[in-house]
N, C-alpha and C positions, 0 to 999 in steps of 0.2 A: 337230393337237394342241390340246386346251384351254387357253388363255392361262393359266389356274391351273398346268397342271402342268409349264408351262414355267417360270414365275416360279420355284414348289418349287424346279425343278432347281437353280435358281440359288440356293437359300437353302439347300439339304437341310443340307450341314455344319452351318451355323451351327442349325438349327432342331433337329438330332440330339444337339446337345452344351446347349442349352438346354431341351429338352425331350424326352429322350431316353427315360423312359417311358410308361406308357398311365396311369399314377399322376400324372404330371406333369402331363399335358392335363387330368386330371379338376381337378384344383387352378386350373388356369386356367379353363377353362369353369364354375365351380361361379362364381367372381368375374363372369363375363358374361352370366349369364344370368337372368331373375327364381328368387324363391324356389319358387314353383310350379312354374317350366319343370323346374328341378333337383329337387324332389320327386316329379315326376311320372317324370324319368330315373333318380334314383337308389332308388324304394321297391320295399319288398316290403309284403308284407301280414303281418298279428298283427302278435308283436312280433319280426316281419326275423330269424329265427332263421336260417331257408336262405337267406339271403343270405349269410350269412358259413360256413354249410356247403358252399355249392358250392364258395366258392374255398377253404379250410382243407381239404377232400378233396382236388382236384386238386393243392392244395403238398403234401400226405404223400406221394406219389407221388414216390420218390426211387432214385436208382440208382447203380450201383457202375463209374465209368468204367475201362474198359481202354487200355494204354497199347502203346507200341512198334509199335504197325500202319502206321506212315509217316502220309507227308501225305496228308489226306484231304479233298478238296474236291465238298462235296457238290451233288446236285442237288434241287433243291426241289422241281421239277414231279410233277404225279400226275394221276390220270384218275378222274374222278369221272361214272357213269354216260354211259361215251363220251365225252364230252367231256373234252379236255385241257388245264387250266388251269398258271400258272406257280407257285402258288403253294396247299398244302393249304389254305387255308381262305379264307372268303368275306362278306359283307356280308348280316345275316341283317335278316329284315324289321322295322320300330319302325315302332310305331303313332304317327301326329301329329308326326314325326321334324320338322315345320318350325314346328312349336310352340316347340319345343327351339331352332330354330335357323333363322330363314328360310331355302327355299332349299334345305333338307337333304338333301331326294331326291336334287335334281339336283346338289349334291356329290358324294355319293356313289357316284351314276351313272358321273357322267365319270373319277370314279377308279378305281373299279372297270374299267372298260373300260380304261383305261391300264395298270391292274395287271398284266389277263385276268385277274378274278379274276368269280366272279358275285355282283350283284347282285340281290336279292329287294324287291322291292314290296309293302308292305303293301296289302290292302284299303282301308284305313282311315289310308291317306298324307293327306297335302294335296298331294298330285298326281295325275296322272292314266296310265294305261298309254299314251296317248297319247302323251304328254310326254317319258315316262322311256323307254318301251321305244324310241325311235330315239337315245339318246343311253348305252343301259346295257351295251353292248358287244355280241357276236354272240348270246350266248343268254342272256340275264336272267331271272329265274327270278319267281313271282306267286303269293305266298301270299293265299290265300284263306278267310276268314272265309266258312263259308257262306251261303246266305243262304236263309231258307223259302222264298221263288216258284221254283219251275224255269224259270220266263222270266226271273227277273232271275238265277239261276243262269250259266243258258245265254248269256245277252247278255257277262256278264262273263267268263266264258271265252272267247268268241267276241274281245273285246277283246284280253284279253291273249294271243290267239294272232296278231292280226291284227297287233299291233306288236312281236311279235317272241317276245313273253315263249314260251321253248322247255318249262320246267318248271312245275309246279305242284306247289305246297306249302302241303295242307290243314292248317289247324293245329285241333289238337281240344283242346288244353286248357284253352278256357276255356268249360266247359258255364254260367259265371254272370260276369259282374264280379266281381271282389276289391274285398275293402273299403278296403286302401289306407288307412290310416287317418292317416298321415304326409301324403300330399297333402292329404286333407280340413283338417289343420292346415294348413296353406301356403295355405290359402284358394283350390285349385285348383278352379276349375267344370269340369262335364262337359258340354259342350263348353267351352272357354275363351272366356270371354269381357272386350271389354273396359269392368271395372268400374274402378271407383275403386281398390280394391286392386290390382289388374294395371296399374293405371296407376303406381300409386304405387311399385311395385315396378319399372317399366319406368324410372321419373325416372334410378332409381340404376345403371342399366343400361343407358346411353345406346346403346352398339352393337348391341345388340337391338333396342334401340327403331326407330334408323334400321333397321334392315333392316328389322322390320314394319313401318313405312311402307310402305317400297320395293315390299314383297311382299306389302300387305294382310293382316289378320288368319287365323291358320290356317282353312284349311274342308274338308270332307270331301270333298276334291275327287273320288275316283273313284266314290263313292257317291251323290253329287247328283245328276246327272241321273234318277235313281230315282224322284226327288219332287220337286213342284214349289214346297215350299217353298223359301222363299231367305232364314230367316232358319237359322242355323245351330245354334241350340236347337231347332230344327223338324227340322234333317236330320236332327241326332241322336235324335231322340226317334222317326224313323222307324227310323234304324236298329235303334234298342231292339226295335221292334216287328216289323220284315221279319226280322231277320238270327236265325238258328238260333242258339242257342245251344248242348245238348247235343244234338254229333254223334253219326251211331248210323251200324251197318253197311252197313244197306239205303241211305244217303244215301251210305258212300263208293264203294256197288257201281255207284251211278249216275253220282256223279264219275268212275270209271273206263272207266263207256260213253261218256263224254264227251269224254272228251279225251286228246286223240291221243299226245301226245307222253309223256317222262318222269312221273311222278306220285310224290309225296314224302310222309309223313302226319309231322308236327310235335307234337311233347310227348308221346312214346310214354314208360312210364317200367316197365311189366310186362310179365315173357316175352312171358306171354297172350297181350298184346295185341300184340305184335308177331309174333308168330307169324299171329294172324287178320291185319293187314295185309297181308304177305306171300301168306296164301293169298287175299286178294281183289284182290291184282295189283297192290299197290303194290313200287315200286322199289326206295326207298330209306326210312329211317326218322331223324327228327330225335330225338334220345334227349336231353328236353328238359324242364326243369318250370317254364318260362316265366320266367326269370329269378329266381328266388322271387319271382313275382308276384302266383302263384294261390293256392296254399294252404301254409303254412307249416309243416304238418304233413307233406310228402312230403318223400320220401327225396332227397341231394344228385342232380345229374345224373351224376357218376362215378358212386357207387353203381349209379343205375339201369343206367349202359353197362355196367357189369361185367359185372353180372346177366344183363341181355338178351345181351352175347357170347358168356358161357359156355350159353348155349341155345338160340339159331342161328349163331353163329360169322360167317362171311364170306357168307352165302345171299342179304344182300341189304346194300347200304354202309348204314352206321352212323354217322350224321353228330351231331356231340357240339356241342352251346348248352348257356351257361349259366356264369361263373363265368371264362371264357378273359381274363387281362388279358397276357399277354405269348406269347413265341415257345416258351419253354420250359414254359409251360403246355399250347400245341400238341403238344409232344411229347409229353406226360402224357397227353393224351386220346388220341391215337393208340396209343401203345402201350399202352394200355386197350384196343383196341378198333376205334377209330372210325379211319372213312376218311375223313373229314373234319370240320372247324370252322368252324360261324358264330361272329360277333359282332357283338354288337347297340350296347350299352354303351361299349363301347371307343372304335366309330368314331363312335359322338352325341358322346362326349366330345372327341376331335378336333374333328369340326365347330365344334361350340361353343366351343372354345379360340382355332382357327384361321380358322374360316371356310371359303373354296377352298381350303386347302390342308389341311385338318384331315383327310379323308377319309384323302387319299395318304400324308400323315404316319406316320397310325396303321400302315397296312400294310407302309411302312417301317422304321419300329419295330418291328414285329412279323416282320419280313423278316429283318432282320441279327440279333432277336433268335435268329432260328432257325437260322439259316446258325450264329451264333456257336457255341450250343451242340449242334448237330449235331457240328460241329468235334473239341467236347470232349469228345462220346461214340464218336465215330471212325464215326461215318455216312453211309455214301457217298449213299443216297437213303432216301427217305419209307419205302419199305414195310420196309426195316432196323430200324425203330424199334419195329416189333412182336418182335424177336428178342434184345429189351434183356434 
């Protein structure tokens, strides 16, 4: 067991009744971290309209509880593309997640695998599938930003097969960068670097600061070996230049020749388009609009699950990102629809409040949120909650 999630054990009461929701950890974390780390975790892009539509849809989402059905103790477990996890939802991939919070990945990792719950590895971590996939539990999942070369394609699936990672999760929605125009104020560089402002901002934020000592300044750890630059405004600047930005068919019909195992496509928000997923052999679909990261003019990502359920129904899981900050939001999205939940947002926010133990926290909270109100809607398991 990891020394973190023994110590938790030992603290959970006390860390449940001080910081009992995923609202609370953001309040803490927002105090520990620079101004940029937090703008870069908390923005959308324009002016942040679907940021506050994703979660304002998911709370209209309300229901009419039934009473006299006796005690009902439910079961939280569900099956997500064969595999049997404890708990419907999972740890969805954050780009530069040790930016935010030295260490992040491997937080996350070792919690996730305590949970059984899956973790997702960004591309574009500051770690590497090396690192994570022998510590992220039996099948950890590796999203994939593509990249134009088919060798470095090919190399980096070969990676994330060879340590473990069992799924793959192409995310298509970001054909460009967002402008993000909130970080640009915060004085965040792309790639971060350390200036006098990041310093300045680091002064007031002394536990961040130690841990980037500890852990050196973030770098794109899984995509560096790609180039032989080693200053980290170089890797980035190849990344700009190697990595795909607008996904197209033909590139996911080749991802599917590729690789063997599950295959997921991330930010689907039209029938259409999830219907063509589908017919090119993907799995499962992330029904997702990147946090309102990308563009501020799409539709919330309930809206999008709706939509897409009522026009393939159950043919392939439906897995809802985007807006989830509690257990009873979980239930909203499923009985929408979806057969499962990331969050991205949530457990940064953990990390960042807590540190080791911020990961396990969040899905705690998120745990007894769900058990509680399952309780009060008299729901013995997960798949009940499509029948509200």
């Amino acid at each position: 067991m990891d020394p973190a999630i023994h110590t938790y054990r030992s603290k959970r009461e006390k860390l449940l009744n001080r910081y009992p929701s995923v609202a609370d950890l953001a309040q803490k974390a927002k105090k520990r971290i620079p101004v940029s780390a937090w703008a870069y975790l908390e923005t959308g892009t324009g002016s942040e309209k679907l940021l506050d539509r994703n979660i304002s849809d998911i709370q209209d989402v309300s229901f009419i509880p039934r009473f006299c059905k006796g005690l009902v103790e439910p079961s939280l477990d569900c099956t997500l593309l064969d595999v049997s996890y404890r708990l419907p939802f999972g740890i969805a991939p954050i780009g530069m997640a040790g930016f935010m919070w030295p260490g992040a990945e491997k937080i996350m990792a070792t919690s996730a695998a305590a949970m059984d719950i899956p973790f997702c590895l960004s591309t574009v971590s500051c770690s590497t599938p090396e690192k994570i996939g022998p510590i992220a539990g039996e099948k950890p999942w590796f999203q994939l930003y593509p990249p134009k070369k088919a060798a470095i394609r090919k190399d980096l699936l070969q990676r994330a097969q060879e340590n473990g990672f069992s799924t793959l999760v192409v995310t298509a929605d970001v054909p460009i960068p967002s402008r993000r125009e909130r970080t640009k104020k915060a004085g965040l560089k792309a790639p971060p670097i350390l200036d006098f402002r990041l310093i300045g901002q680091g002064v007031v934020r002394p536990s961040w600061s130690y841990q980037t000592l500890l852990h050196g300044m973030p770098k794109l750890a899984t995509v560096a070996p790609y180039t032989k630059a080693k200053r980290l405004d170089l890797v980035s600047q190849f990344v700009d230049e190697h990595w795909r930005g607008a996904l197209d068919w033909d590139y996911c019909k080749a991802l599917r020749s590729e690789w063997e195992g599950p295959m997921i496509i991330k930010g689907i928000l039209h029938p259409k388009d999830a219907k063509k997923a589908i017919k090119i052999g993907f799995d499962a679909i992330v029904v997702s609009n990147h946090g309102g990261r990308q563009f501020d003019g799409a539709i919330s990502s309930l809206s999008a699950l709706k939509n897409i359920y009522s026009e393939i129904g159950d043919r392939v899981p439906l897995i809802f990102d985007s807006g989830i900050r509690s257990g009873l939001d979980i239930i909203r999205a499923i009985h929408s629809g979806a057969s499962f939940v990331l969050l991205g947002r949530a457990f940064m926010y953990g990390v960042a409040a807590l540190g080791p133990l911020g990961a396990y926290h969040v899905a705690e909270i998120l745990k007894e949120d769900l058990h509680n109100n399952m309780v009060q809607l008299a729901c013995p398991d997960i798949a009940s909650l499509r029948k509200l």
